[in-house]
DSSP file (Angstrom, degrees, kcal/mol; ACC not computed):
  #  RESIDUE AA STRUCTURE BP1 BP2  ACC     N-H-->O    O-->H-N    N-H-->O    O-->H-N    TCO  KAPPA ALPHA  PHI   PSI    X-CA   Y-CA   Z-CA
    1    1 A X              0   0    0      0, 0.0     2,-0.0     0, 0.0     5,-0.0   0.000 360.0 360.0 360.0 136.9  -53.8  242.8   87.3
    2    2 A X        -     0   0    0      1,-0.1     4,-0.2     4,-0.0     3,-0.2  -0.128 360.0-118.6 -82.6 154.4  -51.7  240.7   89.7
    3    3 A X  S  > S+     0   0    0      2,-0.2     4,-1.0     1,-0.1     3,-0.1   0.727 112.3  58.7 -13.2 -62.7  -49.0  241.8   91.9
    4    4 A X  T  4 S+     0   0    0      1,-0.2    -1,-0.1     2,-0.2     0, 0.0   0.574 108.7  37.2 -79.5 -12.3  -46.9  239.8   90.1
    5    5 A X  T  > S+     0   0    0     -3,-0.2     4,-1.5     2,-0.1     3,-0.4   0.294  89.1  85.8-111.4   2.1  -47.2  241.1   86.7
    6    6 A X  H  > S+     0   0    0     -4,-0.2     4,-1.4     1,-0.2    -2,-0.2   1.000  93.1  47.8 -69.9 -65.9  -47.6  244.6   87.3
    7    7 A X  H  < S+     0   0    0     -4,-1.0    -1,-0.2     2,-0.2    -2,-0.1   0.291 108.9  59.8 -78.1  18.6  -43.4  245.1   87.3
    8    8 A X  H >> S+     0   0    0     -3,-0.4     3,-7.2     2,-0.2     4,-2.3   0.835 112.5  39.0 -60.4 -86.8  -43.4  242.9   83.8
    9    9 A X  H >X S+     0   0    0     -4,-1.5     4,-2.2     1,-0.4     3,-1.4   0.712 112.8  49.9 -39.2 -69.3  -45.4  245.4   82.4
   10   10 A X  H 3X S+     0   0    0     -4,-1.4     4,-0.7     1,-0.3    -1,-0.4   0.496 117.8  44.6 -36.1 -19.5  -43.7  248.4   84.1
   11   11 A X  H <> S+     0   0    0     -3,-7.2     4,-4.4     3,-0.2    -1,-0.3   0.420 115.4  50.0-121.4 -11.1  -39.9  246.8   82.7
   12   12 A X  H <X S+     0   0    0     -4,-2.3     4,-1.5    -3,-1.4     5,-0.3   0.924 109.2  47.5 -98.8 -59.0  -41.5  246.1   79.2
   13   13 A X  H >X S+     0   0    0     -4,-2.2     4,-2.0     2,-0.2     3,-1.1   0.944 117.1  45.2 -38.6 -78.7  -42.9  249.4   78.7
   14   14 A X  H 3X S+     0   0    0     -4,-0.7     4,-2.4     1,-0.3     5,-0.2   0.840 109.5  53.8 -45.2 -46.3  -39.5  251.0   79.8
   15   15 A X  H 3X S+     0   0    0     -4,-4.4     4,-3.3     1,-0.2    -1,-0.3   0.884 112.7  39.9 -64.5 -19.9  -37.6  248.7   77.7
   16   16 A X  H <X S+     0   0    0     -4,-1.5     4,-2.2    -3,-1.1     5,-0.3   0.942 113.3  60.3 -90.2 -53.6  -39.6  249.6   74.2
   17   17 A X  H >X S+     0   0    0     -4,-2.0     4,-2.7    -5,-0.3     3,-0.6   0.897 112.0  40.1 -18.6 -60.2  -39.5  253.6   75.8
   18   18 A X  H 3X S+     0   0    0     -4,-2.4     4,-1.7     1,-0.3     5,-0.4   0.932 114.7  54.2 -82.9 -43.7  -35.4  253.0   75.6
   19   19 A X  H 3X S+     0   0    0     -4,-3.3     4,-2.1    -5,-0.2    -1,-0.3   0.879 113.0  39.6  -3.6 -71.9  -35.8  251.2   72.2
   20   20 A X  H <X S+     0   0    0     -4,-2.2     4,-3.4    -3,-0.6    -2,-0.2   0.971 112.3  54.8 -65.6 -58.5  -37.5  253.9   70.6
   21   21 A X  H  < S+     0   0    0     -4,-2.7    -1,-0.2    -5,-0.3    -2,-0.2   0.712 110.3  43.6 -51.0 -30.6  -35.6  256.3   72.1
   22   22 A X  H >< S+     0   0    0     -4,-1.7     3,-1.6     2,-0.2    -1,-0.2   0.876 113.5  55.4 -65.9 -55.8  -31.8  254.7   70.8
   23   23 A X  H >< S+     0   0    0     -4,-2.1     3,-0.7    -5,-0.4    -2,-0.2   0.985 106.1  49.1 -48.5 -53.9  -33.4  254.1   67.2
   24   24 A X  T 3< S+     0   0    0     -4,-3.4    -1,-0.3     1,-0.3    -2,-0.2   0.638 113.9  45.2 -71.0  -2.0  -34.4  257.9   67.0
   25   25 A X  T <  S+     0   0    0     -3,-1.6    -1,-0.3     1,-0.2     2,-0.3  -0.581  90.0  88.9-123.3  59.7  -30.7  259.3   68.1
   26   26 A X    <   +     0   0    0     -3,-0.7    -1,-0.2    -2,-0.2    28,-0.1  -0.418  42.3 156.8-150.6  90.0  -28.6  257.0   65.8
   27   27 A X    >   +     0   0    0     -2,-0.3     3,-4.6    26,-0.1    27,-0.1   0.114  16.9 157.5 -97.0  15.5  -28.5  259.1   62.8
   28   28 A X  T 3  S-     0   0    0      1,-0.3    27,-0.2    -3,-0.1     3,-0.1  -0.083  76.5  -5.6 -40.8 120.3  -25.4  257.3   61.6
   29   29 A X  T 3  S+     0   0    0     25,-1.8    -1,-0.3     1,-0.3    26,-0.3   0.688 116.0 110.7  40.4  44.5  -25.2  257.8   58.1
   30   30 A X    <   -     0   0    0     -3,-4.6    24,-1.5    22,-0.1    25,-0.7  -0.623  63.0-132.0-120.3 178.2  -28.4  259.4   57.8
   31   31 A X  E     -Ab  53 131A   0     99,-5.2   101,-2.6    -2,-0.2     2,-0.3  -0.975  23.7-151.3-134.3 129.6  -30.1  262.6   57.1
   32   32 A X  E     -A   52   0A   0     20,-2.0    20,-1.2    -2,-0.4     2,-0.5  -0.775  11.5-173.5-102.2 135.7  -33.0  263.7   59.7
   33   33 A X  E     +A   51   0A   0     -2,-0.3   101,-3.4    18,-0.2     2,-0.5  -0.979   7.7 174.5-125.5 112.4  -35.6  265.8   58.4
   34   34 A X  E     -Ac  50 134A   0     16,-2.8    16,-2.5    -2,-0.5     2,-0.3  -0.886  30.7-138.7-150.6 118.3  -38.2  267.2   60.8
   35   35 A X  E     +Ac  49 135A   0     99,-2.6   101,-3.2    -2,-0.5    14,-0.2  -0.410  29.2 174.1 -38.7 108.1  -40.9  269.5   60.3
   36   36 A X  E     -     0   0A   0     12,-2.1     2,-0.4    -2,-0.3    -1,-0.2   0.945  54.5  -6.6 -91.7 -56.1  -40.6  271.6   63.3
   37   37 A X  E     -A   48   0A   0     11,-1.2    11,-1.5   100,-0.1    -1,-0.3  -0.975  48.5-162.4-177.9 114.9  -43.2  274.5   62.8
   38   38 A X  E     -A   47   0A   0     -2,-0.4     2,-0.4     9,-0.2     9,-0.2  -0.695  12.2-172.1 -95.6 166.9  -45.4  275.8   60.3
   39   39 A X  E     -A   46   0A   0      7,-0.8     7,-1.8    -2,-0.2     2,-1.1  -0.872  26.0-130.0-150.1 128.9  -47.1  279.6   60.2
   40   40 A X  E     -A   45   0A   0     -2,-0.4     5,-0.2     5,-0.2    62,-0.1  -0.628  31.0-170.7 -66.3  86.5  -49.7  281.2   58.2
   41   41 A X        -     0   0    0      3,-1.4    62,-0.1    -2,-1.1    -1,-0.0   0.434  48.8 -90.9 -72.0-172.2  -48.1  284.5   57.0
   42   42 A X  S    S+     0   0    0      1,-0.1     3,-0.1    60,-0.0    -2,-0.0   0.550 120.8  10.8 -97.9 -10.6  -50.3  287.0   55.3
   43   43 A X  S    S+     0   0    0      1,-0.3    57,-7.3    58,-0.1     2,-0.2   0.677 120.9  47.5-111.2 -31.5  -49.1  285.1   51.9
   44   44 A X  B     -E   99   0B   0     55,-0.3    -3,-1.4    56,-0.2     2,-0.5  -0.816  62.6-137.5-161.9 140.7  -47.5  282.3   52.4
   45   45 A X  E     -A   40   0A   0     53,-1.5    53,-0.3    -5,-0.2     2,-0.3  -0.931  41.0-155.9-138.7  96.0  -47.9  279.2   54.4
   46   46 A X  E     -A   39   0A   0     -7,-1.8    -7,-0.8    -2,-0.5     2,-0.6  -0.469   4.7-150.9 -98.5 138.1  -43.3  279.0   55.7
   47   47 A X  E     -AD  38  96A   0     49,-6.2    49,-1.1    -2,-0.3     2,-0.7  -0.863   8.3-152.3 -97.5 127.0  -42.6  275.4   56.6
   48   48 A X  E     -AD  37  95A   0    -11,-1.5   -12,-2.1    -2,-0.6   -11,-1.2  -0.963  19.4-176.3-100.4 115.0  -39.3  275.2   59.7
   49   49 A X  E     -AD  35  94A   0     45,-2.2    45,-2.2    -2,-0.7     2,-0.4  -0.996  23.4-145.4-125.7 168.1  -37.4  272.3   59.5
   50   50 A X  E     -AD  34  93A   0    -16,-2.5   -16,-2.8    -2,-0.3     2,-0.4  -0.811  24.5-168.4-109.1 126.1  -34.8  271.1   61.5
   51   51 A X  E     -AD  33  92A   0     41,-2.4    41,-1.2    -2,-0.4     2,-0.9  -0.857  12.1-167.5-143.7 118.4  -31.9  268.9   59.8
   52   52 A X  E     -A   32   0A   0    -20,-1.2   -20,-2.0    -2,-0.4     2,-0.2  -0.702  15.3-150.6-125.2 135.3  -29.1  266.9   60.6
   53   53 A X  E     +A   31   0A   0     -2,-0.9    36,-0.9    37,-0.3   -22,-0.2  -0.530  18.3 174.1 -58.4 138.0  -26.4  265.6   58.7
   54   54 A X        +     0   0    0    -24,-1.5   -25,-1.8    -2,-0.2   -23,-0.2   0.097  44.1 107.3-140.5  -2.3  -25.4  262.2   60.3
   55   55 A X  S    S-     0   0    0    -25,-0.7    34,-0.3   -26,-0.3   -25,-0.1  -0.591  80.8-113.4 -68.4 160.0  -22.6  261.1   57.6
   56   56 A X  S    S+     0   0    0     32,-0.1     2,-0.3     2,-0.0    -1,-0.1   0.365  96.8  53.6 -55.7 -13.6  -19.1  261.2   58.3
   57   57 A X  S    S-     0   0    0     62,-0.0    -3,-0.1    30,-0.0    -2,-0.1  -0.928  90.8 -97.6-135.1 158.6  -18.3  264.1   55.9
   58   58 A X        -     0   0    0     -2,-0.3     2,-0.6    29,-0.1    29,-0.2  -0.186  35.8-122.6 -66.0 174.7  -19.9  267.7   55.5
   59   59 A X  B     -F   86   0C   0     27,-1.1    27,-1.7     1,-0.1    60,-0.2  -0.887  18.9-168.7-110.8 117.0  -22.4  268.4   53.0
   60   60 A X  S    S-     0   0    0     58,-1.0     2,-0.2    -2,-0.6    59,-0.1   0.982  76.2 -14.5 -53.4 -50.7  -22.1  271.0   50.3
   61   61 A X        +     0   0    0     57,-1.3    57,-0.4    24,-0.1    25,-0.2  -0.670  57.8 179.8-128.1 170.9  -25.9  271.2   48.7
   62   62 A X        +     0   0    0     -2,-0.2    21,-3.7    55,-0.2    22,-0.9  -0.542  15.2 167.4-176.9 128.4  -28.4  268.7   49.5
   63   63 A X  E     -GH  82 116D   0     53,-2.4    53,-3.3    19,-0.2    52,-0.8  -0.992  14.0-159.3-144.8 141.0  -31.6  269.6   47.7
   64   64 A X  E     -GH  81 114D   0     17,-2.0    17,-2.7    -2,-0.5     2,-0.5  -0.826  27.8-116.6-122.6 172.2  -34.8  267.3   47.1
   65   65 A X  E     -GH  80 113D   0     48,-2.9    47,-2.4    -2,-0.3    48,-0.6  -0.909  45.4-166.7 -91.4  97.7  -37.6  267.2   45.0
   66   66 A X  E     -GH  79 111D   0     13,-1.4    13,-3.3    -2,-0.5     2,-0.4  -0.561  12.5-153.3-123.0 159.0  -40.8  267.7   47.5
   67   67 A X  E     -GH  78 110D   0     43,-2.7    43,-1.1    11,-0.2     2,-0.4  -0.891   4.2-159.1-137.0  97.2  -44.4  267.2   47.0
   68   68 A X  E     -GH  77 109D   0      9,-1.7     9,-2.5    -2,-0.4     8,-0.4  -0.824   9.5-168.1-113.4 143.6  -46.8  268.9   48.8
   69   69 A X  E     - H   0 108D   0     39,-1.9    38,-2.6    -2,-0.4    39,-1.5  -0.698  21.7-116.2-110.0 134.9  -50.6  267.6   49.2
   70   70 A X  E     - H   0 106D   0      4,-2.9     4,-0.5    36,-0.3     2,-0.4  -0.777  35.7 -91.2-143.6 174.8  -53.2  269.2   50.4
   71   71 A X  S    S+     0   0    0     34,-2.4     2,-0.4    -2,-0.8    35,-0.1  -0.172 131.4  54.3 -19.0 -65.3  -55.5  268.8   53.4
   72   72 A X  S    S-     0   0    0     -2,-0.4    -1,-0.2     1,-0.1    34,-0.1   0.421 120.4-109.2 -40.4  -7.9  -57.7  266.4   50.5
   73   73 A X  S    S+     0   0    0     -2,-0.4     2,-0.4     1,-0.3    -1,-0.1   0.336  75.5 142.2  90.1 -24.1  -54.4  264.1   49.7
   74   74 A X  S    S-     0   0    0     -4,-0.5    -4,-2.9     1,-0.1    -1,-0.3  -0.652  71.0 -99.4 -82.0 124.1  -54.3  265.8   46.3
   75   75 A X        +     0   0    0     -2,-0.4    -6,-0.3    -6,-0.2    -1,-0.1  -0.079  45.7 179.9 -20.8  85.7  -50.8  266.8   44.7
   76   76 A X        -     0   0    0     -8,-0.4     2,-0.2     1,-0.2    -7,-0.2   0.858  63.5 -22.3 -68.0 -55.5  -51.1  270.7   45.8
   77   77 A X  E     -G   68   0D   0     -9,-2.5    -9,-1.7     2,-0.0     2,-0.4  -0.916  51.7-138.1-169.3 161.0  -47.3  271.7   44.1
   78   78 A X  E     +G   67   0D   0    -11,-0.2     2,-0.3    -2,-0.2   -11,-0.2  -0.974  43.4 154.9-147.4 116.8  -44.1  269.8   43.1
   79   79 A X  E     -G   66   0D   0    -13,-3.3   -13,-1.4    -2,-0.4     2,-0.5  -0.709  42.0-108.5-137.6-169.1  -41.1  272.1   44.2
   80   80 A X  E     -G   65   0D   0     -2,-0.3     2,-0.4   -15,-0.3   -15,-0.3  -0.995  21.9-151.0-121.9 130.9  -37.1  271.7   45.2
   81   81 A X  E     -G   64   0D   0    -17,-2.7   -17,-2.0    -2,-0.5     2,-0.7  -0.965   5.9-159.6 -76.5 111.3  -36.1  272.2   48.7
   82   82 A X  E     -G   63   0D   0     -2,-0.4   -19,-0.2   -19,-0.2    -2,-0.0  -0.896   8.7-175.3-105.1 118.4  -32.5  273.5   48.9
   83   83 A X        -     0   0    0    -21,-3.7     2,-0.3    -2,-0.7   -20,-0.2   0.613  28.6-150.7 -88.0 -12.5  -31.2  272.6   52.6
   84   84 A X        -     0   0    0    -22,-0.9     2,-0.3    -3,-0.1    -1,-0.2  -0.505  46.8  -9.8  94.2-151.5  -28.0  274.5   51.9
   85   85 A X        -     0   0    0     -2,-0.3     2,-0.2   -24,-0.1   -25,-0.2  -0.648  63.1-167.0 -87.1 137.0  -24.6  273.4   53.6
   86   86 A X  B     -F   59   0C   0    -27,-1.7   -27,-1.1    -2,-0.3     2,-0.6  -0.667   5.2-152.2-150.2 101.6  -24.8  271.1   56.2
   87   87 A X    >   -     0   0    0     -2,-0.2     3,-0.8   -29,-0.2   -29,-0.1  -0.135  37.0 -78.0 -74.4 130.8  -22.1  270.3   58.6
   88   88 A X  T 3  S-     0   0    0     -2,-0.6    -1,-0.1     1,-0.2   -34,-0.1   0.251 101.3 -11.9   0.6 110.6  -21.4  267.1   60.4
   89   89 A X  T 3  S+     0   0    0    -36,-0.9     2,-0.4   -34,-0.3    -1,-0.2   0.552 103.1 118.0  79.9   4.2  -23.5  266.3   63.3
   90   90 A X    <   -     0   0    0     -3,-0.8   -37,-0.3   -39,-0.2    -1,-0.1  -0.949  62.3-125.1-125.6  99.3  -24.8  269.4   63.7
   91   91 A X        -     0   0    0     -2,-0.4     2,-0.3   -39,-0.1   -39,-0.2  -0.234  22.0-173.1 -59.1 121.4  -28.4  270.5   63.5
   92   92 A X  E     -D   51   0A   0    -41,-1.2   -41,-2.4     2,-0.0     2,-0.9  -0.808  14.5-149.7 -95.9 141.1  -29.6  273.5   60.9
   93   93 A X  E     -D   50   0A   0     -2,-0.3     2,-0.2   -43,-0.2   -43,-0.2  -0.829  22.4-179.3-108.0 157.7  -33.0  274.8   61.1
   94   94 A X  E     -D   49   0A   0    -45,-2.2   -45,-2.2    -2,-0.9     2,-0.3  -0.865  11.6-155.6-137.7 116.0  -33.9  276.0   57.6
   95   95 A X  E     -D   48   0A   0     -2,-0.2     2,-0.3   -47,-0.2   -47,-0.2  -0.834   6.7-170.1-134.8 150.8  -37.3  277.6   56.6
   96   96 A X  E     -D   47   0A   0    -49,-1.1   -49,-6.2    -2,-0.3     2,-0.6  -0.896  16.7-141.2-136.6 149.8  -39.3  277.6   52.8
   97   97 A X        -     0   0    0     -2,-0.3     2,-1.5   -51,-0.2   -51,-0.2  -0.885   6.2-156.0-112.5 129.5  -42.4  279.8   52.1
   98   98 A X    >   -     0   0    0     -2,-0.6   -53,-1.5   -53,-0.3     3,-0.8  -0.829  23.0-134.0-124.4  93.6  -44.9  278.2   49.9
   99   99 A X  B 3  S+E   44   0B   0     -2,-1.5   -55,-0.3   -55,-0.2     3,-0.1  -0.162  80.3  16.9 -27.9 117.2  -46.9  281.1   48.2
  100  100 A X  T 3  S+     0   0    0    -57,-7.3     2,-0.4     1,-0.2   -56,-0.2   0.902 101.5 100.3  89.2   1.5  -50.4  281.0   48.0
  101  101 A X    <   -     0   0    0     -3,-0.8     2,-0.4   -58,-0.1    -1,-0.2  -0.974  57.7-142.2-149.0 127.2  -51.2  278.3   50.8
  102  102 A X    >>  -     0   0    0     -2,-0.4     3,-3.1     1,-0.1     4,-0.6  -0.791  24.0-123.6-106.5 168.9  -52.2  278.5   54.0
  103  103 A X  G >4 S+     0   0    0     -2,-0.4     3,-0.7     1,-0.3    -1,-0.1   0.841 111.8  59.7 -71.8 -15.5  -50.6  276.0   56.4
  104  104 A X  G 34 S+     0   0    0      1,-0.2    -1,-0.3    35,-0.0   -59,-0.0   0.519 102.8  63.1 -79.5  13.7  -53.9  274.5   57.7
  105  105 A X  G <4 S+     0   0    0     -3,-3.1   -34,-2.4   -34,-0.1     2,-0.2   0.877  87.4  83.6 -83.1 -48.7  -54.4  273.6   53.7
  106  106 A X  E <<  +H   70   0D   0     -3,-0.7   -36,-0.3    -4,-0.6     3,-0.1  -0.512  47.8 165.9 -98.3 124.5  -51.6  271.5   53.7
  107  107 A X  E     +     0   0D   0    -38,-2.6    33,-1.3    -2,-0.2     2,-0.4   0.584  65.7  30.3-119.3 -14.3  -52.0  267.6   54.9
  108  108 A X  E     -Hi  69 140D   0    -39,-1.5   -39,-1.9    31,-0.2     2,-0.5  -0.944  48.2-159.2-174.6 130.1  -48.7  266.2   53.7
  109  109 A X  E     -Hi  68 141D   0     31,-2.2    33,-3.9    -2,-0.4     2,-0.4  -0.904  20.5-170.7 -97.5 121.0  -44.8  266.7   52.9
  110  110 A X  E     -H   67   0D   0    -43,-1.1   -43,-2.7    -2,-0.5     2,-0.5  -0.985  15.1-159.6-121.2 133.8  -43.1  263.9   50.3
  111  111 A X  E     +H   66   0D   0     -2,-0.4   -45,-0.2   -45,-0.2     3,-0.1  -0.969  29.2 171.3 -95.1 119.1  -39.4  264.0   49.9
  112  112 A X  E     -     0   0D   0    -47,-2.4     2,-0.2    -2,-0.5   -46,-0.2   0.499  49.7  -4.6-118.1   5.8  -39.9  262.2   46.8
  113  113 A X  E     -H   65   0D   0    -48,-0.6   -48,-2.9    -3,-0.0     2,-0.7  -0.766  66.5-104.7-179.5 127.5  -36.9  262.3   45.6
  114  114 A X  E     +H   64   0D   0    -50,-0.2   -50,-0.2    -2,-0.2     3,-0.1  -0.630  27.9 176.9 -85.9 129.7  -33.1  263.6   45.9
  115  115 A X  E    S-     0   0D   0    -52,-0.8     2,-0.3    -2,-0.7   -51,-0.2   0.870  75.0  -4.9 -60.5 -53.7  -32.3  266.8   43.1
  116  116 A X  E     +H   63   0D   0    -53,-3.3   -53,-2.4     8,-0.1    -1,-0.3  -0.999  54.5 172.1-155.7 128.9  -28.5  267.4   44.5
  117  117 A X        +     0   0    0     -2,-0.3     2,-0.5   -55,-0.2   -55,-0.2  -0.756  18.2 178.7-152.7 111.3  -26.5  265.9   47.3
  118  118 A X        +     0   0    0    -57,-0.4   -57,-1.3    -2,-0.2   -58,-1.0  -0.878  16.9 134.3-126.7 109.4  -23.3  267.2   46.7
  119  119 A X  B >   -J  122   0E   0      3,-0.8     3,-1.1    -2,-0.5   -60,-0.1  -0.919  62.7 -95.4-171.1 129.8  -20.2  266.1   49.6
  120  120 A X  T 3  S+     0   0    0     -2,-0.3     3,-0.1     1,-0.2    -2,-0.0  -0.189 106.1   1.4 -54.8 142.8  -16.8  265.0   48.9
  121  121 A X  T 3  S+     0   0    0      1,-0.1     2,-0.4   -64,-0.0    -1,-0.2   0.722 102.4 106.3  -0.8  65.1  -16.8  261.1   49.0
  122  122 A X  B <   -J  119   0E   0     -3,-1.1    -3,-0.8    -5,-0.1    -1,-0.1  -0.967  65.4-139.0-143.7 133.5  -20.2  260.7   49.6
  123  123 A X        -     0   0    0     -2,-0.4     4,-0.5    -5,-0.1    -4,-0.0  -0.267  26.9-117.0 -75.0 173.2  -22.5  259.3   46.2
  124  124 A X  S  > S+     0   0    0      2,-0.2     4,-1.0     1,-0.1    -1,-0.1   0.672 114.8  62.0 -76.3 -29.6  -25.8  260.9   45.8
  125  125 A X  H  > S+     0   0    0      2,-0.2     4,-2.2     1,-0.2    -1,-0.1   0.567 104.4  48.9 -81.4 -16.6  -27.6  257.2   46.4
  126  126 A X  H  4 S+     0   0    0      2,-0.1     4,-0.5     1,-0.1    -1,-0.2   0.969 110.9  48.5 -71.2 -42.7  -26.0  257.2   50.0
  127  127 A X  H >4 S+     0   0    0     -4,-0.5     3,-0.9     2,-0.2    -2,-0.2   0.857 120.0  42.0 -75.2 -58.6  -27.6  261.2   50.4
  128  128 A X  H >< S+     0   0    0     -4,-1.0     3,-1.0     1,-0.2    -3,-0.2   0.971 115.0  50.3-117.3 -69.5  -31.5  259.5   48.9
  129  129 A X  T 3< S+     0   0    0     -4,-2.2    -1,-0.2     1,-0.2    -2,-0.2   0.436 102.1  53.6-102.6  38.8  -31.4  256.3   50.9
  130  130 A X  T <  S+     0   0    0     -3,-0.9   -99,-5.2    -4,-0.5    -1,-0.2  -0.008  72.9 145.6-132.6  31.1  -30.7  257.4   54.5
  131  131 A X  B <   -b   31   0A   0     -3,-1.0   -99,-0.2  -101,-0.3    12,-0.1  -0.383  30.4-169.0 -60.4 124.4  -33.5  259.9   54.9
  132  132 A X        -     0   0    0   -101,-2.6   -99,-0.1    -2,-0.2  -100,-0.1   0.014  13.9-179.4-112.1  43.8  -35.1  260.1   58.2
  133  133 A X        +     0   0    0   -101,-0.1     2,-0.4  -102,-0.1   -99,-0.2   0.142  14.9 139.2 -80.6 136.8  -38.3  262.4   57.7
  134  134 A X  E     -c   34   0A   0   -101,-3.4   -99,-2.6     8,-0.1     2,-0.5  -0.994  28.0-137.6-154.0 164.0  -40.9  263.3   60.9
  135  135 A X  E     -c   35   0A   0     -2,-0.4   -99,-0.2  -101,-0.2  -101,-0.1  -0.943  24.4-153.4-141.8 161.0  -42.6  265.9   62.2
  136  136 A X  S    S+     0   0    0   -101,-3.2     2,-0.4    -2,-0.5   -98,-0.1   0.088  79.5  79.5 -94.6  25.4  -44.1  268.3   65.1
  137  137 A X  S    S-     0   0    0      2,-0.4    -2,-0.1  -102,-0.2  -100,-0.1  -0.803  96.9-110.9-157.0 178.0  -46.8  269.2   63.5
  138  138 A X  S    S+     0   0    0     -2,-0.4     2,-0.1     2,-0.1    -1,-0.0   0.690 100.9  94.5 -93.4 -25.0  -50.8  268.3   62.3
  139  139 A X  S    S-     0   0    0    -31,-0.1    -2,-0.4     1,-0.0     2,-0.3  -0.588  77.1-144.5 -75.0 140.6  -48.4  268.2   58.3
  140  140 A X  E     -i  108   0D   0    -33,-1.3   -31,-2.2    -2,-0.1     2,-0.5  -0.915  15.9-148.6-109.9 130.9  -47.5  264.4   57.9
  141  141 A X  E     +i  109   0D   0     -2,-0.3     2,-0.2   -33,-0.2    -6,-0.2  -0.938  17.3 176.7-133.3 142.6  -43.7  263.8   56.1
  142  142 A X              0   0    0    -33,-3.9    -8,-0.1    -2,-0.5   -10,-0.1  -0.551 360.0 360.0-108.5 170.5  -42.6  261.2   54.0
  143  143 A X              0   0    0     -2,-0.2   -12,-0.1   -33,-0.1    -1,-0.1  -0.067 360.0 360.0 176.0 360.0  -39.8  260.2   52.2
């Protein structure tokens, strides 16, 4: 590699860094769902996620329909997530215990569907199609 192309490369990698990085903070009229941290309990295999509201108004409920697979890709259990209250702009961690599983069982979270999204003028089909799902963890999330 040339001289003369080295600082291309070096300014094209940084801009797609700053890309990525704008896309992932502009949660305008979304809702971010990220698996934060799983732990294998003596029972129970409790899922942390971290969630933010990015509509303009609070949110009462917001519950989905989830699907967890496991490690093999096969439908494991079909459950409701209730995320609670969720205020504007503000991040809530929330955590669910899934009975019966431990977390290195588990290959994959699907939001497969919203249950309840319940916040004054905001429809349910805004709440379902502005899902942002990721994770920190070996569990892969959809929605």
């Amino acid at each position: 590699m040339g001289w003369a192309s080295a600082p291309v490369t070096l300014v094209s990698i940084w801009m797609l860094t700053v890309s990525a990085s704008a896309q992932e903070t502009d949660l305008s009229d979304k809702i971010a769902i990220e698996l934060n941290a799983i732990e294998t309990g003596e029972a129970a295999c409790t899922l942390t996620f971290m969630i933010t509201n990015g509509h303009s108004v609070a949110i009462d409920q917001l519950v989905f329909e989830t699907v967890l697979f496991d490690d093999q890709g096969q439908v494991d259990r079909l459950t409701l997530f209730d995320f609670g209250a969720l205020p504007v702009a503000r991040p809530r961690v929330r955590q669910f215990a899934v009975p019966d599983t431990a977390c290195d069982k588990l290959g994959r979270v699907l939001f497969n569907g919203l249950h309840t999204c319940t916040a004054e003028g905001l429809d349910q089909s805004t709440c379902a199609n502005g899902l942002v799902p990721s994770s920190r963890t070996a569990i892969e999330v959809l929605g």
